[in-house]
VEXDREN-345487 format. One record per residue: residue in three letters; x, y, z of N, C-alpha, C in turn. Coordinates in steps of 0.2 Angstrom, whole numbers, plus 2048, in hexadecimal, padded with zeros to 3 digits. Example, Ala and Ser with C-alpha at 12.3 -4.5 7.8 and 13.67 -1.06 7.14 Angstrom:
[ala, [842, 7E4, 827], [83E, 7EA, 827], [842, 7F0, 827]] [ser, [840, 7F5, 823], [844, 7FB, 824], [840, 800, 827]] 
This chain:
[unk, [804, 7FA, 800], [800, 800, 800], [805, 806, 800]] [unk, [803, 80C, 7FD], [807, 811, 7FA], [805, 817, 801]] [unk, [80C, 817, 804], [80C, 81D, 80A], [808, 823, 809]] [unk, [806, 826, 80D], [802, 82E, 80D], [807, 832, 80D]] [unk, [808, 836, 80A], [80E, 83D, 80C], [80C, 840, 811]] [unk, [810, 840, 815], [812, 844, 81B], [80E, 84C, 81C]] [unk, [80B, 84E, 823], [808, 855, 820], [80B, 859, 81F]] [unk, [807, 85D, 81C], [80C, 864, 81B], [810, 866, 81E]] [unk, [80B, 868, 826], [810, 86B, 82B], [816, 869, 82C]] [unk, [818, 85F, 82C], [81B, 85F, 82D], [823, 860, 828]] [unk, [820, 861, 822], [825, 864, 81F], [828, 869, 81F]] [unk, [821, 86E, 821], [826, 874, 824], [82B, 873, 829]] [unk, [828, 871, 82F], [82E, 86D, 833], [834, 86F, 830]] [unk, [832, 869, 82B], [83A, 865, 82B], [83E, 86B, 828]] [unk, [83F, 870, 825], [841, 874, 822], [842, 87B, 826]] [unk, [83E, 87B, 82A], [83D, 881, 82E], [841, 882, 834]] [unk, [840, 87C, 839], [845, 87C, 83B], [84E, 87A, 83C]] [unk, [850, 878, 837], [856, 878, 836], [859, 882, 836]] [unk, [857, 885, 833], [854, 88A, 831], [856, 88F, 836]] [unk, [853, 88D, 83B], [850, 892, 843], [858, 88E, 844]] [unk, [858, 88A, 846], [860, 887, 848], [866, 88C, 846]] [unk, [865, 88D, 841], [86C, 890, 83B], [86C, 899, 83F]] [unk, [865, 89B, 840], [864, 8A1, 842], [866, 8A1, 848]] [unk, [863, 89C, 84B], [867, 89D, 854], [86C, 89D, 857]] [unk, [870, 899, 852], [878, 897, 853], [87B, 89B, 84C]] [unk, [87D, 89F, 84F], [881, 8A3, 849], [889, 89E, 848]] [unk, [88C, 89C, 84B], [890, 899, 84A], [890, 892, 844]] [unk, [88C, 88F, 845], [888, 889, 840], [887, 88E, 83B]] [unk, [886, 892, 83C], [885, 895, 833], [88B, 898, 82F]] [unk, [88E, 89B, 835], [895, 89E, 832], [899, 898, 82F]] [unk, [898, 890, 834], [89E, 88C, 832], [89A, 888, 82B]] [unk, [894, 887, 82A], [891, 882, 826], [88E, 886, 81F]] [unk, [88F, 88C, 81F], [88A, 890, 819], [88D, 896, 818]] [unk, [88F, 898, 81B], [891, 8A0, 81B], [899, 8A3, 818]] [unk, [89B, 8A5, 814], [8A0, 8A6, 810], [8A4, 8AF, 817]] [unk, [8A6, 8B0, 81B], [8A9, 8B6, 81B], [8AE, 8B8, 817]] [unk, [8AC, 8C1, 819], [8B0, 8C4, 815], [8B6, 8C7, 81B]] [unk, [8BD, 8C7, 815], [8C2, 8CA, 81A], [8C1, 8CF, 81E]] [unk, [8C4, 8D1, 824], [8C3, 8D4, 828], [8BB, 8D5, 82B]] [unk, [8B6, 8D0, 829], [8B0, 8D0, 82D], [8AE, 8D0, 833]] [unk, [8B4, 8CE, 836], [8B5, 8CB, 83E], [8B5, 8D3, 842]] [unk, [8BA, 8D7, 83E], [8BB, 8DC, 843], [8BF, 8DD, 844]] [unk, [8C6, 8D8, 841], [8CB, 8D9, 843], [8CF, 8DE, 83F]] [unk, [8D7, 8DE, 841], [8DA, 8E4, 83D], [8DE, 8E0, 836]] [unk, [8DE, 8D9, 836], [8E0, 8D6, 82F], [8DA, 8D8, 829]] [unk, [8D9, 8DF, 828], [8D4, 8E0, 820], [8D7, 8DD, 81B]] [unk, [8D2, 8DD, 815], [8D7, 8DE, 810], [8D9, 8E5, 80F]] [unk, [8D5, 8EB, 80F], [8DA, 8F2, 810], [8E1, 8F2, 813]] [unk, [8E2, 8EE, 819], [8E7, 8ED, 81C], [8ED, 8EA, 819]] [unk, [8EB, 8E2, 817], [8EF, 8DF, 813], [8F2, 8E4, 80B]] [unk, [8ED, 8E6, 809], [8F1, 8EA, 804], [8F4, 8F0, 804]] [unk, [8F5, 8F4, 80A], [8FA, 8F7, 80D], [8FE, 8F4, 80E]] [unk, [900, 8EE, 812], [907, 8EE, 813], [90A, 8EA, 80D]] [unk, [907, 8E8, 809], [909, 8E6, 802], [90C, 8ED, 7FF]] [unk, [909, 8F2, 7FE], [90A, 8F7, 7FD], [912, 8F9, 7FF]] [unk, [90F, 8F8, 806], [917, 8FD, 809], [91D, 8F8, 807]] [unk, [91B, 8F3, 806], [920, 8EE, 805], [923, 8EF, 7FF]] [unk, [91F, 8F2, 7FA], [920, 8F2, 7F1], [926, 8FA, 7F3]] [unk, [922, 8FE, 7F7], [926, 905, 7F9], [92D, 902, 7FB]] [unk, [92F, 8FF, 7FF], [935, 8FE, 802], [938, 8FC, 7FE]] [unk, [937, 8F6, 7FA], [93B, 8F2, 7F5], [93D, 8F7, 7EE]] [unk, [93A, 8FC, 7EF], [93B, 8FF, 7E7], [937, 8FE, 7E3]] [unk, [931, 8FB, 7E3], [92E, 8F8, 7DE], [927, 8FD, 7DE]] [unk, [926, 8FF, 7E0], [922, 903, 7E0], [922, 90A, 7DA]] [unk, [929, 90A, 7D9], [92B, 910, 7D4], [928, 917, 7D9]] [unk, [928, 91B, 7D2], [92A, 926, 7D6], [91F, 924, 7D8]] [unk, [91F, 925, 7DF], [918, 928, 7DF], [917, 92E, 7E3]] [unk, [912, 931, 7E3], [912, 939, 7E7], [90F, 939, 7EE]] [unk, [90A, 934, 7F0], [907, 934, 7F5], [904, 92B, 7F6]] [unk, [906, 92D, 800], [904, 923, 7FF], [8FB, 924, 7FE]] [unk, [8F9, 91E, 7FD], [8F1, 91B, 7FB], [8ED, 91F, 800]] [unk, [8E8, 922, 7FF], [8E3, 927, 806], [8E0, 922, 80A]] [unk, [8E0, 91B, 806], [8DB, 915, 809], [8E3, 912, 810]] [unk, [8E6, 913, 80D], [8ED, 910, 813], [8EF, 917, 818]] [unk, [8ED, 91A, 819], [8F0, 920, 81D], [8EE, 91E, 825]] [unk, [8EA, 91B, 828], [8E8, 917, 82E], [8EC, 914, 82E]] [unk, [8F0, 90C, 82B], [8F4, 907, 82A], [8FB, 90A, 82C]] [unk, [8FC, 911, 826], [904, 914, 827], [905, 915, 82F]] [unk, [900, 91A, 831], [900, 91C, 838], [903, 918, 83E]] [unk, [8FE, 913, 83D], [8FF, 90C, 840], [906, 90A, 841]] [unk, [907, 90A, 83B], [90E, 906, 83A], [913, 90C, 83C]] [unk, [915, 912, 83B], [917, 916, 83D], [919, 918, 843]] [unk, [913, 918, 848], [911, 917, 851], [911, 914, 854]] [unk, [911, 90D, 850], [911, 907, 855], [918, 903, 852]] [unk, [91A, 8FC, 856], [91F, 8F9, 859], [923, 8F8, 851]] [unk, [91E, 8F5, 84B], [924, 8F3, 846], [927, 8F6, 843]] [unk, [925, 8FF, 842], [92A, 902, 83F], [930, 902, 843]] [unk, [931, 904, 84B], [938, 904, 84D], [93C, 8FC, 84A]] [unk, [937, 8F8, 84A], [93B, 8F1, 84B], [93C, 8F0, 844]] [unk, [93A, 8F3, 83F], [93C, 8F2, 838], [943, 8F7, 839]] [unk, [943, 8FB, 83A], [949, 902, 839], [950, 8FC, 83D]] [unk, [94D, 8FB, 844], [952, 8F7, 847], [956, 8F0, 845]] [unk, [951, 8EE, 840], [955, 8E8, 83F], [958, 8EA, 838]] [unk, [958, 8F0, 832], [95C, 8F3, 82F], [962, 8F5, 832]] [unk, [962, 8F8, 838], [966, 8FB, 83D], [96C, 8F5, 83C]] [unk, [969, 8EF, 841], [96C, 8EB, 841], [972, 8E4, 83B]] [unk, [96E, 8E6, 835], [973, 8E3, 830], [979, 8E9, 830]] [unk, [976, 8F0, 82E], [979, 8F4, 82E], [981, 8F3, 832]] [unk, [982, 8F2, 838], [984, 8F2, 83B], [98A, 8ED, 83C]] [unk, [987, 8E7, 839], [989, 8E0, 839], [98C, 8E0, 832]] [unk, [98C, 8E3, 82D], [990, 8E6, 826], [996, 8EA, 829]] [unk, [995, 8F3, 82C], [99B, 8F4, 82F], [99F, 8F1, 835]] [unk, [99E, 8EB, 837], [9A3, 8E9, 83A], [9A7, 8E5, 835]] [unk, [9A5, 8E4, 831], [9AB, 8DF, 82B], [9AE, 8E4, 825]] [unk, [9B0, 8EB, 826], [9B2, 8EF, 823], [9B6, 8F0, 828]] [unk, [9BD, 8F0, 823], [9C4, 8F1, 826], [9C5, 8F8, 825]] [unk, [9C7, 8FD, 82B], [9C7, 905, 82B], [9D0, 905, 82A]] [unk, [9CF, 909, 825], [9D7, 90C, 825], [9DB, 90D, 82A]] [unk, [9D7, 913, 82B], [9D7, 917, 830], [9DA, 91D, 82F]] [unk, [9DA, 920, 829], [9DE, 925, 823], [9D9, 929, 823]] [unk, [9D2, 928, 826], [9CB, 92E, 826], [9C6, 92D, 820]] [unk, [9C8, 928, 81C], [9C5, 929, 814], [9C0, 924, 814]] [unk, [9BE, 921, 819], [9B9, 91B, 81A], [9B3, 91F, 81D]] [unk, [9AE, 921, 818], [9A8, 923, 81A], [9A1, 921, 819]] [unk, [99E, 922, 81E], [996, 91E, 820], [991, 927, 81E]] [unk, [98E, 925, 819], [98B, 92B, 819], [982, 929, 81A]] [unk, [980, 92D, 81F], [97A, 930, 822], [974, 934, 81D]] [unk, [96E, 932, 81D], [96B, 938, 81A], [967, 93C, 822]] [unk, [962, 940, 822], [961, 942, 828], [95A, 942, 829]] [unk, [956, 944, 826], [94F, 944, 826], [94C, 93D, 824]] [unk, [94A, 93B, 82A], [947, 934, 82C], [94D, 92F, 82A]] [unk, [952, 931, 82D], [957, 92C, 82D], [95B, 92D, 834]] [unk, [95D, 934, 834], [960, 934, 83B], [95B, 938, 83E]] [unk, [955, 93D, 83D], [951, 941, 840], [94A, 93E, 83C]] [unk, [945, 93E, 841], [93D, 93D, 83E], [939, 942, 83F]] [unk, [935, 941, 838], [933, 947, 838], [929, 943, 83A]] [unk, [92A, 941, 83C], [923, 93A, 83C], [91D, 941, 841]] [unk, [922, 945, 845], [91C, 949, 849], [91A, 94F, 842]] [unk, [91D, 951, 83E], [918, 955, 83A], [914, 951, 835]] [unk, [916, 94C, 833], [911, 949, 82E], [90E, 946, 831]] [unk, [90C, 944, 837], [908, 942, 83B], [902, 949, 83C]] [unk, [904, 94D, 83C], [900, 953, 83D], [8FD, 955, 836]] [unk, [8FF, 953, 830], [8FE, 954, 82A], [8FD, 951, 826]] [unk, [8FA, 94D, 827], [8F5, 946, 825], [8F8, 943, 821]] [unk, [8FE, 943, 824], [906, 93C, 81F], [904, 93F, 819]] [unk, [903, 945, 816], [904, 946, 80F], [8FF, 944, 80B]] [unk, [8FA, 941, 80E], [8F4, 93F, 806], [8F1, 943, 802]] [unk, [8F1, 94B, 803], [8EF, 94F, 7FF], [8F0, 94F, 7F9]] [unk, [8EE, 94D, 7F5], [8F0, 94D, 7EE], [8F0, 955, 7EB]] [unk, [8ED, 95A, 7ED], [8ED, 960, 7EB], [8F4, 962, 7ED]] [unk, [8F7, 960, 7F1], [8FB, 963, 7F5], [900, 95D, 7FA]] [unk, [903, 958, 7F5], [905, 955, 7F7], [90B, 956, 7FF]] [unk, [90E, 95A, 7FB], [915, 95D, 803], [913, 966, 802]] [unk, [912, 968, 809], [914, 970, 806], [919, 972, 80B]] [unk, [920, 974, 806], [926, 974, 808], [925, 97B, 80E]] [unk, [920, 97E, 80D], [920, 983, 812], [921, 983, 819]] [unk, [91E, 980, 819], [91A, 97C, 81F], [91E, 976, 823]] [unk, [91F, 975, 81F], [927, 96D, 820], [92D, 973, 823]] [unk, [92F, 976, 81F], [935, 979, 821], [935, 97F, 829]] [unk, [92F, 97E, 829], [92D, 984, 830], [92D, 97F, 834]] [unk, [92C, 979, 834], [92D, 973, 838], [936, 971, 83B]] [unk, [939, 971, 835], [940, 972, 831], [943, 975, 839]] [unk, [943, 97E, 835], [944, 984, 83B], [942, 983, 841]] [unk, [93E, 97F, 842], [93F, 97F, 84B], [945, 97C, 84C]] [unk, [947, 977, 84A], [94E, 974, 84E], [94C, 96F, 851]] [unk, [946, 96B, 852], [943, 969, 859], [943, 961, 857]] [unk, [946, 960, 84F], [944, 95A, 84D], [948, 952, 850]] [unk, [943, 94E, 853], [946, 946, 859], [94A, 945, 854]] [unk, [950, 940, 858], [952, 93A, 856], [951, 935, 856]] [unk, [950, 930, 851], [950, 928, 851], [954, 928, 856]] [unk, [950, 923, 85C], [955, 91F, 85F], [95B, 91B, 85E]] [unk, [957, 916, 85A], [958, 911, 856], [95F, 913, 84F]] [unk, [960, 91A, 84C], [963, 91F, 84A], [968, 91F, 84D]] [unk, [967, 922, 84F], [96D, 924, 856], [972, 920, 858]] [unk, [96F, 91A, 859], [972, 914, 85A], [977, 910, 854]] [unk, [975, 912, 850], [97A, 90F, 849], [97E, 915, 84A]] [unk, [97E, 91A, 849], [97F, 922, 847], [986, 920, 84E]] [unk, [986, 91F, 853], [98C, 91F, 858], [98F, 919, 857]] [unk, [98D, 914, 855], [990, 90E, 854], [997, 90F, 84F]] [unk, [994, 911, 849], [997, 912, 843], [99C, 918, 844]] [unk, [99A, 91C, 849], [9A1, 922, 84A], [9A5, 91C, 84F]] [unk, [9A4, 91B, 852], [9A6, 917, 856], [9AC, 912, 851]] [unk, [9A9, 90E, 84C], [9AF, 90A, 84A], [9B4, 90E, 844]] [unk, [9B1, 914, 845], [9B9, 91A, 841], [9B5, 919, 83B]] [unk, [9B0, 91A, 838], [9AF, 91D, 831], [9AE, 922, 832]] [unk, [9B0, 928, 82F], [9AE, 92E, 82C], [9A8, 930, 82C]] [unk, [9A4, 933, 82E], [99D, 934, 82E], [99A, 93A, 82A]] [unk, [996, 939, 823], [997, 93F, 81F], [98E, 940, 81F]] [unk, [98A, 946, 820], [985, 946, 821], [981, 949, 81A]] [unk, [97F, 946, 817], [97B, 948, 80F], [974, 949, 811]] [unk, [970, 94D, 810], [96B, 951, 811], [966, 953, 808]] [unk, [962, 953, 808], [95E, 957, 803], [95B, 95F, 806]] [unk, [95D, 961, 80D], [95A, 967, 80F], [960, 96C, 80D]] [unk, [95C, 972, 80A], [963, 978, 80B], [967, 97B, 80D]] [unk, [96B, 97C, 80B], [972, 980, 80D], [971, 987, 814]] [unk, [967, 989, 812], [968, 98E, 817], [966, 98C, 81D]] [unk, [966, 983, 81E], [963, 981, 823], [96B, 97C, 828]] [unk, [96E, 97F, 825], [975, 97C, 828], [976, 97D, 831]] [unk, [973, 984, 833], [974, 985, 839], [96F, 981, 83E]] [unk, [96A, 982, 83B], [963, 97E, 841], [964, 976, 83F]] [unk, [967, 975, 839], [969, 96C, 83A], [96D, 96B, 83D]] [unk, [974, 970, 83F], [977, 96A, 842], [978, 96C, 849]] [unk, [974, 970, 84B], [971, 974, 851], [96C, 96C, 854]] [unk, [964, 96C, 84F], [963, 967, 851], [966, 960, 853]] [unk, [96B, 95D, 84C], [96D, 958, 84E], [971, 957, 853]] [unk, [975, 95C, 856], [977, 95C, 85C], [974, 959, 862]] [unk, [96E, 95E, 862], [96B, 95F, 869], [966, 958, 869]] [unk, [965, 953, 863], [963, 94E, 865], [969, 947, 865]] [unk, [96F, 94A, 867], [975, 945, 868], [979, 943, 862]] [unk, [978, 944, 85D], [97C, 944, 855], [983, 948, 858]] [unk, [989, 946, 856], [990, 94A, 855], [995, 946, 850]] [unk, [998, 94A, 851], [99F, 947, 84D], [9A1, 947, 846]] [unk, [99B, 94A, 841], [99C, 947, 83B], [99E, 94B, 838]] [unk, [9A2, 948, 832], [9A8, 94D, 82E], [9A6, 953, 829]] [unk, [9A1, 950, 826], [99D, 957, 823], [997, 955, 823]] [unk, [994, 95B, 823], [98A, 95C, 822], [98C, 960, 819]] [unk, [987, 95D, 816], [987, 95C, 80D], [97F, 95F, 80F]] [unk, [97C, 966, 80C], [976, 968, 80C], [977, 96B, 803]] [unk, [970, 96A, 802], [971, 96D, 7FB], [971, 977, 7F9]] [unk, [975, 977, 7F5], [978, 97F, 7F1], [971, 981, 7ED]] [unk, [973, 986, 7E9], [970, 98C, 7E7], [970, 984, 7E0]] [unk, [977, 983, 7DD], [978, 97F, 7D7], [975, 97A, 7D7]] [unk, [970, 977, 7DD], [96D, 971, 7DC], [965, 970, 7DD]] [unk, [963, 977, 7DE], [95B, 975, 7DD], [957, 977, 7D9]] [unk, [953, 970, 7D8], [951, 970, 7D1], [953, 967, 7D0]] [unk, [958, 966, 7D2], [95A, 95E, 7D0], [957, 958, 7D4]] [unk, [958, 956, 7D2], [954, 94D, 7D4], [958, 94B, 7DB]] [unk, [957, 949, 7E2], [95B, 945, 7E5], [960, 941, 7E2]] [unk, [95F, 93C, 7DF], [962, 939, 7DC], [96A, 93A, 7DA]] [unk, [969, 940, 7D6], [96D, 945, 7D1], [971, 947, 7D5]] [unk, [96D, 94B, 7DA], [973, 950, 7DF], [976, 949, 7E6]] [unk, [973, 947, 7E8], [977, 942, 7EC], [97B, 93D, 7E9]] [unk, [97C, 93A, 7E3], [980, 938, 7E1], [986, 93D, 7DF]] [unk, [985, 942, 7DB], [98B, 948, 7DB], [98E, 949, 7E1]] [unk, [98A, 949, 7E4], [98D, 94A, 7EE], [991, 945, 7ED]] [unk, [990, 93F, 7EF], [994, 938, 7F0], [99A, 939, 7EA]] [unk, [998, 939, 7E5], [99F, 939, 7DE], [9A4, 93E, 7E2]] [unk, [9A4, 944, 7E4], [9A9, 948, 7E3], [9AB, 946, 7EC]] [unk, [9A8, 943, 7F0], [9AC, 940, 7F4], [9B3, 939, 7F2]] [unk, [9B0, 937, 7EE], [9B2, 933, 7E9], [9B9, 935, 7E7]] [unk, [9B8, 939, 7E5], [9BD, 93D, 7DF], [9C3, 93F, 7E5]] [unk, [9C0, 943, 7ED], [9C6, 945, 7F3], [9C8, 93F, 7F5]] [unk, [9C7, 939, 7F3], [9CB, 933, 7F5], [9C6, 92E, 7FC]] [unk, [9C1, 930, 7FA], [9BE, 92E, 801], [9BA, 927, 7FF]] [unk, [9BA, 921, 803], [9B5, 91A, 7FE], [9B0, 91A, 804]] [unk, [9A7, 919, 7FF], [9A3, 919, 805], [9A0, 912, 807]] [unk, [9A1, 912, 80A], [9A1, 90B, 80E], [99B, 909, 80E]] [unk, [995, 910, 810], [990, 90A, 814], [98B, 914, 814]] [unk, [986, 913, 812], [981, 919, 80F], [97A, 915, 814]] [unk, [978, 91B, 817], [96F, 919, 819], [96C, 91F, 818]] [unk, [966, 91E, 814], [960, 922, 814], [95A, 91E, 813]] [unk, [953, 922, 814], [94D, 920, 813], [94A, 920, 80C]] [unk, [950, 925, 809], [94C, 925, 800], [951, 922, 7FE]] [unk, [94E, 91E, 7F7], [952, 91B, 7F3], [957, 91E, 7ED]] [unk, [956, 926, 7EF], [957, 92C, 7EC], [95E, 92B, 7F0]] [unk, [95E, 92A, 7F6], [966, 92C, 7FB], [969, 927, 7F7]] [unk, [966, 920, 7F5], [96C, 91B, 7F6], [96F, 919, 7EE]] [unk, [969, 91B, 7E9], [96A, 917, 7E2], [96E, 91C, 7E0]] [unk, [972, 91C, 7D7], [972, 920, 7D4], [979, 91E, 7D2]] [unk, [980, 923, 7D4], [986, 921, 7D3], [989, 924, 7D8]] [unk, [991, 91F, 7D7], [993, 91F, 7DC], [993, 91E, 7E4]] [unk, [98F, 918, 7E4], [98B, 916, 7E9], [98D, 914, 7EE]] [unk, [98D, 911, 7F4], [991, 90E, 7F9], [991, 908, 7F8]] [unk, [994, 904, 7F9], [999, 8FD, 7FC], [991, 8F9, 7FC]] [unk, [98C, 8FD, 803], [987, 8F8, 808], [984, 8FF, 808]] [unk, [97B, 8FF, 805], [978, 904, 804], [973, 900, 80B]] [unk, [96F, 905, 810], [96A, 901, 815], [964, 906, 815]] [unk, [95F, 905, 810], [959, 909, 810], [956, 909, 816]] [unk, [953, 90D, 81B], [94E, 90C, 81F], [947, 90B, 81E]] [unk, [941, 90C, 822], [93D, 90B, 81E], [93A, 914, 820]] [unk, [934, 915, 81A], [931, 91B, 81A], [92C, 91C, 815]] [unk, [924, 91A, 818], [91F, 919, 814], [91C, 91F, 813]] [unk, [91F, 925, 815], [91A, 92B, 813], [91D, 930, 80F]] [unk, [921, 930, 80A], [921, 934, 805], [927, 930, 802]] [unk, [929, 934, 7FC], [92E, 930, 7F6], [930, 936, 7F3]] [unk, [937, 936, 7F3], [93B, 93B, 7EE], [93F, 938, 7E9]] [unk, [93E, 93B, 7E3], [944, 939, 7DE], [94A, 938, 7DD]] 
């Protein structure tokens, strides 16, 4: 004899409450049907996030090529990174190769073995004004040198710790210490006034740019700088800055050690 089908209600049932269960227990649904999306949770892993430090990644390697301003979407991310523990510990473990290269350089000791410094965000950070200045994303108004340079004229600008620490190590094992700069020749006094007052000494010359170099590329002029130290018989051993503008070009040191520095780019 051929069965009755089941009543209706009871089909509803059947269907209905699995249903109410899925509702009730959001975990059963998140793990058995529910697809998330990154960063759903709330946590700080976004994908925004993820593609900022790919970003700065691309920045730091050079691969990024000439840009004018970081992404508007990553400016939270930079800050982050900036304020908190990984940028010291990125700068530091640069510090530390740095460091671990000049001790297997044999110094003459004739004076001509030099380590050259840049000084804006390499031996002084400038992180409290662009932190004031929205890290530069104005695309109308990428950098306004007015403004930067009144920062400049105080004198008031920190040292890396971290800075500091390579900076006396490397006078310490007798290289020469030659300070190359992209700021001007009329800021010679409040630099090395600054540099002083936040513990920098000793170094054999401060290289600021002339009447005859503006207008030129980083690259251009720092490299001329390095050649005609070159040419007085001096060999560079070992070169740090934050642009890729201080270390490429010609004439180059032995052992270049970029820092890192995700808010702005010069040629």
């Amino acid at each position: 004899m051929a069965s009755s089908p089941p009543p209706r209600g009871l089909l509803m049932s059947f269907f209905v409450l699995p249903l109410l269960s899925l509702l009730i227990n959001p975990a059963t649904s998140i793990r058995t049907s529910i697809i998330k999306l990154p960063g759903s949770d709330d946590s700080r892993s976004s994908a925004a996030d993820t593609y900022c430090e790919s970003w700065r990644l691309a920045v730091e390697t050079n691969n990024a090529g000439t840009w004018d301003v970081l992404p508007s979407s990553c400016v939270d991310s930079v800050a982050r990174y900036l304020n908190g523990e990984q940028y010291g510990s990125d700068y530091s473990v640069i510090v530390d190769y740095a460091l671990a290269f000049a001790k297997t350089v044999n110094i003459s000791g004739d004076g001509k073995d030099v380590w050259i410094f840049d000084i804006d965000e390499t031996l002084l950070t400038n992180i409290g004004y662009y932190m004031a200045h929205g890290y530069g994303i104005s695309r109308s108004e990428p950098f306004d040198s007015k403004r930067y340079n009144e920062w400049v004229v105080r004198g008031t600008t920190p040292a890396f710790a971290v800075s500091l620490r390579l900076y006396n190590a490397i006078k310490k094992f007798g290289f020469t210490i030659v300070l190359l700069t992209g700021r001007d020749e009329d800021k010679r006094n409040v630099t090395e006034t600054n540099l002083r007052d936040v513990g920098y000494s000793g170094w054999e010359r401060l290289l600021l740019r002339g009447p005859e170099d503006q207008g030129r590329t980083a690259t251009n002029y720092k490299s001329e700088q390095r050649s005609k130290l070159i040419n007085q018989g001096f060999k560079i051993r070992g070169n740090t800055g934050d642009q890729w503008s201080d270390l490429l070009g010609f004439a180059v040191a032995d052992r270049s050690f970029k820092v890192p520095n995700p808010m702005y780019y010069i040629p």
